[in-house]
N, C-alpha and C positions, 0 to 999 in steps of 0.2 A: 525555631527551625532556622537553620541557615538558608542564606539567601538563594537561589539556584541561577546561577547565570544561565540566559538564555542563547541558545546557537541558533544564528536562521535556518529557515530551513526544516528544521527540530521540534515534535512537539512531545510534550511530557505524555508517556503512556502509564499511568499510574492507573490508581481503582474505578475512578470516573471514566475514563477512557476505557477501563477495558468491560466496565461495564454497558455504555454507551457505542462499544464496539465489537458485541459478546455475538449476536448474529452473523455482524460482516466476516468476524475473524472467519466464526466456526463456517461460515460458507466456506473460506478460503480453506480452512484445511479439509475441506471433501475432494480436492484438485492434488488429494496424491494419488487418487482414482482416476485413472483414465477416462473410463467412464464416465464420469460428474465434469470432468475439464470438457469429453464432446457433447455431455449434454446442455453444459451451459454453453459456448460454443454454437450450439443450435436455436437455442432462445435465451438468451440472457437475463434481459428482464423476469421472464416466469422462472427462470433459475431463483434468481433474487426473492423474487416477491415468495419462492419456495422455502427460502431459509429466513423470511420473517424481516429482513433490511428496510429500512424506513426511505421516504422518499430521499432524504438529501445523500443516503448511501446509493438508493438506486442510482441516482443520477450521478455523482461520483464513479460507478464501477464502469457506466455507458457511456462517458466520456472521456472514460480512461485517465481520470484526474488524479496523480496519485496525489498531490497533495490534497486536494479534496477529502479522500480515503484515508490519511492521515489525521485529519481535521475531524471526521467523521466517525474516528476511535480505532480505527485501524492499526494493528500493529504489524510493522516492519518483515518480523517472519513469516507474517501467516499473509502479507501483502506480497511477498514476494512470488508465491506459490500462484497469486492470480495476476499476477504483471509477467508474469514467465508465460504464461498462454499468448498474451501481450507483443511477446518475442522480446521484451525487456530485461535486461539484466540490472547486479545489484550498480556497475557502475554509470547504467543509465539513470537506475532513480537518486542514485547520490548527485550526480549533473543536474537533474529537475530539480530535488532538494536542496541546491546551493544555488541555484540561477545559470549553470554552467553549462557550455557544451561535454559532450561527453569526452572531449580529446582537453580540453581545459581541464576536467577534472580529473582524467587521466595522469596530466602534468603538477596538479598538485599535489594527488597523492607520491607519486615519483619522487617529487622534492621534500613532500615530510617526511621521505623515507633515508635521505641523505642527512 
């Protein structure tokens, strides 16, 4: 296998991960439900502990950690859906994800784009 270079920030969501992330996801994709976004919303935790997430997920979704939830097997799309209840957008978590403010990472993409 070739080597994979690594980007911070980034982590590989491959079979391990999406195994080791198969609850968190699938909570997150119940959040195209209105319904499921106010009912977690109104208790969080028994949301979680609903869909099966293990302590270091719970604790990652209640701290709003995305990197946490990243680490914790979360993938990107289905993370998105619960960082949006959040009031979070995708250029907010690319800013968390690189160390940046959100207006720093606004400016980098801007200049990759020239």
């Amino acid at each position: 296998m070739a080597e994979q270079k690594q980007i911070f920030g980034t982590y590989l969501f491959g079979a391990e991960a999406a195994q080791k992330g198969y609850a968190l996801n699938n909570m997150c994709f119940t959040f195209n439900d209105k319904a499921n976004r106010d009912a977690f919303l109104a208790d969080p935790e028994g949301y979680c502990r609903k869909y099966g997430l293990n302590e270091e997920q719970i604790k990652a979704v209640l701290a709003k950690d995305v990197i946490g939830l990243l680490k914790a097997g979360g993938n990107i799309y289905y993370l998105a859906k619960l960082t949006g209840i959040y009031g979070l957008n995708m250029q907010d978590i690319g800013a968390i994800q690189t160390g940046m403010t959100v207006d720093q990472f606004k400016a980098k993409l801007v200049a990759a784009g020239k």
